[in-house]
C-alpha positions as CSV (number, residue, x, y, z in Angstrom):
1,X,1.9,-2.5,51.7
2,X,4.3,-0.4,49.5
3,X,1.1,-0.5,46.6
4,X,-1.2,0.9,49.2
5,X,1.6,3.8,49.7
6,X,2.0,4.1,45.9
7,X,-1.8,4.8,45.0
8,X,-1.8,7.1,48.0
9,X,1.3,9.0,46.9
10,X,-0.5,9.3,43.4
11,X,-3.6,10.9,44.6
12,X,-1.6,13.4,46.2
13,X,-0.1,13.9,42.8
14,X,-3.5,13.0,40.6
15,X,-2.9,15.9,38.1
16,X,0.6,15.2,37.0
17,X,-0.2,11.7,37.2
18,X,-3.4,12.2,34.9
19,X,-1.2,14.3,32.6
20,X,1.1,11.4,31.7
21,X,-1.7,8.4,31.5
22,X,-3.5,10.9,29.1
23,X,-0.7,11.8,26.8
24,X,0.2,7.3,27.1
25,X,-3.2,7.0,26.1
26,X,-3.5,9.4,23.2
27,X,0.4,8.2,22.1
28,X,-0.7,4.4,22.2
29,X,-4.0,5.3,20.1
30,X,-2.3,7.2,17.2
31,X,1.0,4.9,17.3
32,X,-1.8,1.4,17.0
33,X,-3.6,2.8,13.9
34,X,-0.4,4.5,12.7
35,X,1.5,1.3,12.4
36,X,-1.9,-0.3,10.7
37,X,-1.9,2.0,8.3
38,X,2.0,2.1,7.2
39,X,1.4,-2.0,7.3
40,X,-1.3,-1.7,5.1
41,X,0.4,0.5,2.7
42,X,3.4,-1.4,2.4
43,X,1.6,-3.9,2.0
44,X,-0.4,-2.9,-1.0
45,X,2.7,-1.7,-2.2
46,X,4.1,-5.0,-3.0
47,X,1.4,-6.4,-3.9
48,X,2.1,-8.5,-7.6
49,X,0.6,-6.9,-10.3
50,X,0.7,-10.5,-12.5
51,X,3.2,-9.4,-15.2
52,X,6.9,-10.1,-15.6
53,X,7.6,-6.2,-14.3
54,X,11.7,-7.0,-14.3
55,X,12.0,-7.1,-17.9
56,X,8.8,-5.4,-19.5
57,X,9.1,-1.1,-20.6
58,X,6.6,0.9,-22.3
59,X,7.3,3.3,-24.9
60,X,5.3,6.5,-25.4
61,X,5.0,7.6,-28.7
62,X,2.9,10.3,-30.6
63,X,2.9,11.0,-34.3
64,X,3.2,14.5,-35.6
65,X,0.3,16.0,-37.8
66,X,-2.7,13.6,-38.6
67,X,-2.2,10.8,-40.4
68,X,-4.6,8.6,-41.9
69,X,-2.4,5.3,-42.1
70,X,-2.1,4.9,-38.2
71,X,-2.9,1.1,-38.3
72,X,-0.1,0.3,-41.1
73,X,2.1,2.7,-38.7
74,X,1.4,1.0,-35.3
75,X,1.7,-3.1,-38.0
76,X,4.7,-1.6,-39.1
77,X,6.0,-0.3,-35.2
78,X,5.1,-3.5,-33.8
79,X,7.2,-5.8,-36.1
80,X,10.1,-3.7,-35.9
81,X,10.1,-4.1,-32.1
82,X,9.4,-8.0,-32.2
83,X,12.5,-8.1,-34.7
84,X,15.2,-6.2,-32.4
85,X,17.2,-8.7,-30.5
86,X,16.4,-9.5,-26.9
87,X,12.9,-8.8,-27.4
88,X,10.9,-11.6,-26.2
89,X,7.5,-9.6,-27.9
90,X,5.5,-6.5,-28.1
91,X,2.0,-4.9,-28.8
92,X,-0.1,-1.8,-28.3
93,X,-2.1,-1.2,-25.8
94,X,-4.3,1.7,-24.1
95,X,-2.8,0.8,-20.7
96,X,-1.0,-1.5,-18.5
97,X,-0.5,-2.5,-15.1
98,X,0.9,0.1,-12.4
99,X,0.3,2.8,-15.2
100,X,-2.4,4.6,-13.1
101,X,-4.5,5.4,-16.4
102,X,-6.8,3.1,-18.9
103,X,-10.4,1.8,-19.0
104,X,-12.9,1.1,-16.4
105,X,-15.7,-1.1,-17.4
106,X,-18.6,-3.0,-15.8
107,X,-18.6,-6.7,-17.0
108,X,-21.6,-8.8,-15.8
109,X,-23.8,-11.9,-17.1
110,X,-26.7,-10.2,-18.0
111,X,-27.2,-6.5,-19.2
112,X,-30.4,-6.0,-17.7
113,X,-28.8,-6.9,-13.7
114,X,-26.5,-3.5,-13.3
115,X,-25.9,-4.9,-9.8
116,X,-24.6,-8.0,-10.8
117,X,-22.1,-6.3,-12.9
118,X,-18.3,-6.3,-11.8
119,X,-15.9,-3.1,-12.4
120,X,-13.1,-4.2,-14.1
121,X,-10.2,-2.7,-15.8
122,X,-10.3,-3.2,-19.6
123,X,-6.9,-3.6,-21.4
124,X,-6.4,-3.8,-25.4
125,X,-4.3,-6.2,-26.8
126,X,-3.7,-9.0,-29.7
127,X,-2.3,-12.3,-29.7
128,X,0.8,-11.2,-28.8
129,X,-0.3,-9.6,-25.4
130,X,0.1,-12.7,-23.0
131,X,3.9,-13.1,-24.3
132,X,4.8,-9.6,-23.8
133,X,3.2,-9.4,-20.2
134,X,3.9,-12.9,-19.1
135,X,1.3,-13.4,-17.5
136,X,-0.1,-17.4,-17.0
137,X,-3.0,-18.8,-19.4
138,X,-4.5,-21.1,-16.7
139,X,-8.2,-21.8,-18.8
140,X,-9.3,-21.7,-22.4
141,X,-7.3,-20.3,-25.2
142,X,-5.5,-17.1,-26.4
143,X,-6.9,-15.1,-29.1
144,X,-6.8,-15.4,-32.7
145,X,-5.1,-13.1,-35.0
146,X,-8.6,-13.0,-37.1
147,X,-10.7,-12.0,-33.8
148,X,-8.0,-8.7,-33.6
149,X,-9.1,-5.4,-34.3
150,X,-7.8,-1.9,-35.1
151,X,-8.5,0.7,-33.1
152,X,-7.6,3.9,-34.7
153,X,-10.5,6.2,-32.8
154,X,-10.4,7.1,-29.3
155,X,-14.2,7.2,-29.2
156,X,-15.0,3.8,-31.2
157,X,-17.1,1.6,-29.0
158,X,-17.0,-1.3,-30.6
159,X,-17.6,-4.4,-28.3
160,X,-15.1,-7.1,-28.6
161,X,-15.4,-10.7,-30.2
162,X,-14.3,-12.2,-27.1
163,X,-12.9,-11.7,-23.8
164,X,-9.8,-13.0,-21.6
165,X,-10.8,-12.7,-18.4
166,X,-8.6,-13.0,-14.8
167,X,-9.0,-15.6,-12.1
168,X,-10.4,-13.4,-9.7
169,X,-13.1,-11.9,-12.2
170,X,-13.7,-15.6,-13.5
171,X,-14.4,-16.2,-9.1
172,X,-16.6,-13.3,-8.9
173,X,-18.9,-14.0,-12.1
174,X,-18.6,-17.7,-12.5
175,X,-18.5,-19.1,-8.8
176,X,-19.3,-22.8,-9.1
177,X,-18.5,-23.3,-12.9
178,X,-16.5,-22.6,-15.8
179,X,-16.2,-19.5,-17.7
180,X,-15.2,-20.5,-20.8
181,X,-17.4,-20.2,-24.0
182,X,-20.2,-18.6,-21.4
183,X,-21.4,-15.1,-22.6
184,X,-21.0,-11.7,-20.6
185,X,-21.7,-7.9,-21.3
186,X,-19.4,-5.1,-21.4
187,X,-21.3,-1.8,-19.5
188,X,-21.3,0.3,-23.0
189,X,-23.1,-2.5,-24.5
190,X,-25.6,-5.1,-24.4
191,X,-24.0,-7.7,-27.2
192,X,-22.9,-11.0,-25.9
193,X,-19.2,-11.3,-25.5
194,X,-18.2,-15.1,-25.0
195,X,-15.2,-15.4,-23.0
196,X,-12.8,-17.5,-24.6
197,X,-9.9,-17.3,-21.8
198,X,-8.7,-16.8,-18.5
199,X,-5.3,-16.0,-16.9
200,X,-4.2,-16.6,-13.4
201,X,-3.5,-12.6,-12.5
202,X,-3.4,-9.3,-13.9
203,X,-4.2,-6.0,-11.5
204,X,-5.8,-2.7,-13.0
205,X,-3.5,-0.1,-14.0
206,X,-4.9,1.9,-10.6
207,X,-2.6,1.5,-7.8
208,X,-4.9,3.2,-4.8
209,X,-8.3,4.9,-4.6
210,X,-11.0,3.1,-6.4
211,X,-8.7,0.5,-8.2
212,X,-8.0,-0.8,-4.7
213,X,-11.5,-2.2,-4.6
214,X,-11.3,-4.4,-7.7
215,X,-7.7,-4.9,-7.6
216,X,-7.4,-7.3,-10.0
217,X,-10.5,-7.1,-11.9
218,X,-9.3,-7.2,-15.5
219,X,-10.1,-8.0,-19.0
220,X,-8.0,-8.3,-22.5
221,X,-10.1,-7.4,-24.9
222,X,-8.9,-8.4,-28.8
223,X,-8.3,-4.9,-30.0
224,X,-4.7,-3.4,-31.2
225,X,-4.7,0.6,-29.8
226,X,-3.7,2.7,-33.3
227,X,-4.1,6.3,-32.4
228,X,-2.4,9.7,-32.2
229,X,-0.4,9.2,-29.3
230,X,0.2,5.2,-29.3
231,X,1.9,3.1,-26.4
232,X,3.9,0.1,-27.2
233,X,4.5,-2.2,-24.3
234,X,8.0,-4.2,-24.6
235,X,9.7,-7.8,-23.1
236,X,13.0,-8.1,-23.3
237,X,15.1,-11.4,-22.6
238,X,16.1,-11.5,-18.7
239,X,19.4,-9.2,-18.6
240,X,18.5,-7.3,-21.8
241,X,15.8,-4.7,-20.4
242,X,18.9,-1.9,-20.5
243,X,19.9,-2.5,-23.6
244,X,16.6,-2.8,-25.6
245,X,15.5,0.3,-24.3
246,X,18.4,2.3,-25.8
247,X,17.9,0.3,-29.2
248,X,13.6,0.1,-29.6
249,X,13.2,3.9,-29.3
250,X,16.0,4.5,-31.9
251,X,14.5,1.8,-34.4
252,X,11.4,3.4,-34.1
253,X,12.5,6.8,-35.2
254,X,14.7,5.4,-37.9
255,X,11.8,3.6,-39.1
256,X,9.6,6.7,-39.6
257,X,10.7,10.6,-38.4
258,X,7.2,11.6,-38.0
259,X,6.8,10.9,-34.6
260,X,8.2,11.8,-31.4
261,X,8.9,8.9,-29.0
262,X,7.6,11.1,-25.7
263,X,9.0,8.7,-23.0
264,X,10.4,5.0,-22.2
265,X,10.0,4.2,-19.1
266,X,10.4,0.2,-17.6
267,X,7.7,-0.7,-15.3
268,X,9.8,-1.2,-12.0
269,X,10.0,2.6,-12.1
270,X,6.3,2.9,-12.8
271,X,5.8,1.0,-9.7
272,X,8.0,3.4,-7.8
273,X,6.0,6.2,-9.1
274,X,2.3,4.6,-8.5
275,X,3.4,3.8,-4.9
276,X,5.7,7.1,-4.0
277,X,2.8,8.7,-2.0
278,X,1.9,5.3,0.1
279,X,5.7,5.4,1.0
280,X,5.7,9.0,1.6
281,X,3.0,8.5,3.9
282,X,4.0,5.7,5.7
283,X,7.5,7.9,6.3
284,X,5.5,10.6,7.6
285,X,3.4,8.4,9.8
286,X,6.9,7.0,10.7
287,X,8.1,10.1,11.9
288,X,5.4,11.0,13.7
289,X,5.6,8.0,15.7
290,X,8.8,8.4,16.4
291,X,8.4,11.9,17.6
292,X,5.3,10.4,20.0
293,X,7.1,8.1,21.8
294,X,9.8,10.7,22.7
295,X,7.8,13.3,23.9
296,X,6.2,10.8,26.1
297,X,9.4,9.9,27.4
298,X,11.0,12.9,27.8
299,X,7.7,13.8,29.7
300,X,7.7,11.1,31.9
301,X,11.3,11.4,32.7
302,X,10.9,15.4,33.8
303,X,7.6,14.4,35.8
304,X,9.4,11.8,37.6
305,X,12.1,13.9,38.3
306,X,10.0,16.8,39.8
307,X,8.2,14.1,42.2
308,X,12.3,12.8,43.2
309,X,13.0,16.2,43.7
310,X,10.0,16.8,45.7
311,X,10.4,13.4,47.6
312,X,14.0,14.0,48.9
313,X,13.3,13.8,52.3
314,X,11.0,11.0,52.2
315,X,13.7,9.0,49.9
316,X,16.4,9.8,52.7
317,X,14.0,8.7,55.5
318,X,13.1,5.5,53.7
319,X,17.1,5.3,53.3
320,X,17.7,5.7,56.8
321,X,15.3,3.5,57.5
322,X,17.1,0.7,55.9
323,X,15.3,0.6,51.9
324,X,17.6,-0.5,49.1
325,X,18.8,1.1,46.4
326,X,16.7,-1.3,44.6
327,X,13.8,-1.1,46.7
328,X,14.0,2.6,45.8
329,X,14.3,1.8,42.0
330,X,11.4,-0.1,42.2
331,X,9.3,2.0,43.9
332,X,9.6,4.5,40.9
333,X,9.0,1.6,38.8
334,X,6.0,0.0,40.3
335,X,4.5,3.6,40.4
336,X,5.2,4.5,36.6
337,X,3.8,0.8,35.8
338,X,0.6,1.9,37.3
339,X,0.4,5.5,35.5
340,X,1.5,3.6,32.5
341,X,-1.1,0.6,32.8
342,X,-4.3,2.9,33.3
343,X,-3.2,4.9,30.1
344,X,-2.7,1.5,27.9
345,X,-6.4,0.7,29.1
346,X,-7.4,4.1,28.3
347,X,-5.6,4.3,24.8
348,X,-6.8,0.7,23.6
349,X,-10.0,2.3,23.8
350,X,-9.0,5.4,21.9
351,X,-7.2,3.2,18.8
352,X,-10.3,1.2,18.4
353,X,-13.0,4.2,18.5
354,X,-10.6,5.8,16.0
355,X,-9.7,2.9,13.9
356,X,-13.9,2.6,13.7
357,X,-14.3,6.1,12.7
358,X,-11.7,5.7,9.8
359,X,-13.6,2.6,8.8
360,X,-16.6,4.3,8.2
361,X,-15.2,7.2,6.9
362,X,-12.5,6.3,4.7
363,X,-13.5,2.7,3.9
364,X,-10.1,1.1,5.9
365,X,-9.8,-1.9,7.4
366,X,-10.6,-2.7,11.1
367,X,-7.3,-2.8,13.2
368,X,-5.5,-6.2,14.3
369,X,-6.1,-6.9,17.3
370,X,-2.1,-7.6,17.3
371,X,-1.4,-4.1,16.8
372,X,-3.3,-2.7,19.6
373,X,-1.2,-5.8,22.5
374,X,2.5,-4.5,20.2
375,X,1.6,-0.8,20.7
376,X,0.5,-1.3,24.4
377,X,3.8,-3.3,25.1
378,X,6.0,-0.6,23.4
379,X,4.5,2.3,25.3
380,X,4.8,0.0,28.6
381,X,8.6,-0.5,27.8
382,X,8.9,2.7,26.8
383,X,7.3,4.4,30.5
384,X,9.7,1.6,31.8
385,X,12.8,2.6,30.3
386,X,11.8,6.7,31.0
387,X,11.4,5.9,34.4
388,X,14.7,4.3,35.0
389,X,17.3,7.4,35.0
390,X,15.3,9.4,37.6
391,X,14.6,6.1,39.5
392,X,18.5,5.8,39.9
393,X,19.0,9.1,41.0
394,X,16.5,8.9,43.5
395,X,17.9,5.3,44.7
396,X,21.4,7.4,44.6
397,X,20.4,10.1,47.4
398,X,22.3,9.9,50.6
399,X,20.5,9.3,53.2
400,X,22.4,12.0,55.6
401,X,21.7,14.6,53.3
402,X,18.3,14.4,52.8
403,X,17.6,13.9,56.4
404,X,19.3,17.3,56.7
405,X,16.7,18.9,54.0
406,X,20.1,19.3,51.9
């Protein structure tokens, strides 16, 4: 009986009771994907990149003028570094992890099959690269110190002598077998590269965007990077990371003046950096939410109090008539619930049509369902908890007055 007065209270009061299942509807359909999205961003944001981040720091360094020697410069550089104490080991490289710059190649097992061919981030290194990054040898071997080469030009395309190659590239080319001694091609090249190695996991240097696609798509390639402006990537001992990076920079210097060591930075801040703008957003998206749910509230707290204010004489006849305080309450309640209810139906709807427009626009993944029963529970509680105040000052009218039109 009181449902049947409810719904025919609410047509008499359709628009304001539209108003509030629409904004529900449109608050439950941005908070669902909002909350996807900040997920999936935090997620990707700790996501391992495969090296020992605690304890490794790069050093950017660029020589003055243009020397001819740069090999003997970066043979010399790299065994002043691997003498310091509390360095576990160094070595040049063009890039590494969480760096947001290097090489993209296409690696595949035959040239003439382009759409067979992987993208994959291609990182230089020598012997002494798996030490310094940490990262596991799981197959094969590591490379030789005769299979290293100088690279002193940052437009030599020389292909490799071999290849170390990561688990999930080893997955993606080599499905049902193993990789090692098997050939494959580098994109700028169509010379057989046998790969000789592979290590468990080691993510492109691209944080978001396209590197999110072959996250951890990525070759070593035996070369040693000996050009203008060089980068030296350093291990130190656990506990030591502080100290070696006030000490490396200064033997450098000290070891030749002609340079100008342009930054040292550890790679714990590099993540920072790479993933500032995923955490900005998902503070932004944060916010937003935030600032949803209370207008919602707030409105369904003044609409409800209009209707008790409008209602005072047929609270203080129910009153009189013998209803509760809590039969009162739950009136309100029962009649917010069922606003409430038809705007969680109608704001499912919304987050998956928008969540499927983002997908095939911007390439995201399709929402969790789990997201979509969360969201519509929190704006329920939420319409609950709005509803309560006014609900008690309703309950709280006395009957005498409003029987009097007071």
């Amino acid at each position: 009986m009181e449902l049947f007065v409810i719904l025919k209270s609410l047509r008499r009061n359709k628009i304001g009771a539209a108003v509030i299942a629409v904004q529900i509807a449109v608050t439950l359909a941005i908070l669902c994907n909002a909350l996807f999205i900040i997920q999936q961003r935090l997620a990707a944001s700790h996501r391992p990149s495969g090296v020992d981040e605690a304890d490794i720091f790069m050093i950017k360094n660029q020589w003055v003028g243009d020397p001819k020697d740069l090999p003997a410069r970066t043979h010399a550089d790299l065994d002043t570094l691997r003498s310091l104490g509390g360095v576990v080991d160094a070595y040049a490289t063009n890039s590494v992890p969480l760096s947001n710059a290097g090489d993209g190649e296409g690696l595949g097992r035959d040239p003439d099959r382009v759409e067979d061919t992987a993208l994959t981030a291609m990182y230089y290194g020598d012997e002494h690269a798996i030490t310094t990054l940490g990262v596991k040898l799981i197959a094969g071997r590591n490379f030789q110190p005769d299979e290293v080469n100088d690279r002193d030009s940052y437009n030599q395309r020389t292909p490799p002598g071999a290849v170390i190659i990561t688990r999930a590239l080893a997955e993606k080319l080599f499905p049902h077998e193993s990789p090692l001694g098997k050939p494959v091609y580098i994109s700028f090249d169509k010379r057989a590269v046998p790969v000789v190695g592979v290590i468990d996991m080691l993510q492109v240097p691209w944080a978001s965007g396209w590197g999110s696609r072959f996250f951890y798509n990525s070759i070593l390639v035996p070369m040693r990077w000996c050009v203008l402006y060089s980068s030296y990537a350093v291990r130190a001992k656990p506990g030591q990371l502080s100290a070696v990076m006030k000490t490396a920079p200064k033997a450098l210097i000290d070891l030749n003046r002609q340079r100008v060591v342009v930054k040292v930075e550890p790679l714990a801040d590099a993540r920072l950096e790479s993933y500032k703008d995923d955490h900005g957003l998902a503070v932004i998206l944060g916010t937003v939410c935030v600032a949803l749910l209370l207008i919602t509230g707030f409105g369904i707290v003044g609409l409800t109090s209009y209707w008790v204010a409008q209602r005072r004489r047929q609270i203080g006849i129910r009153r009189a008539l013998g209803a509760s305080r809590q039969a009162i309450v739950r009136y309100f309640q029962t009649e917010n619930l069922l606003i409430a209810a038809s705007g969680t139906a109608l704001g499912i709807a919304l987050a998956i049509a928008a969540n499927l427009w983002m997908v095939s626009s911007f390439e995201m993944q399709r929402l969790n369902p789990v997201y979509a029963f969360v969201g519509a529970l929190a704006v329920l509680a939420l319409g609950q908890l709005a509803v309560l105040w006014p609900a008690l000052r309703a309950a709280s009218i006395p009957p005498a007055l409003a029987t009097r039109g007071v």
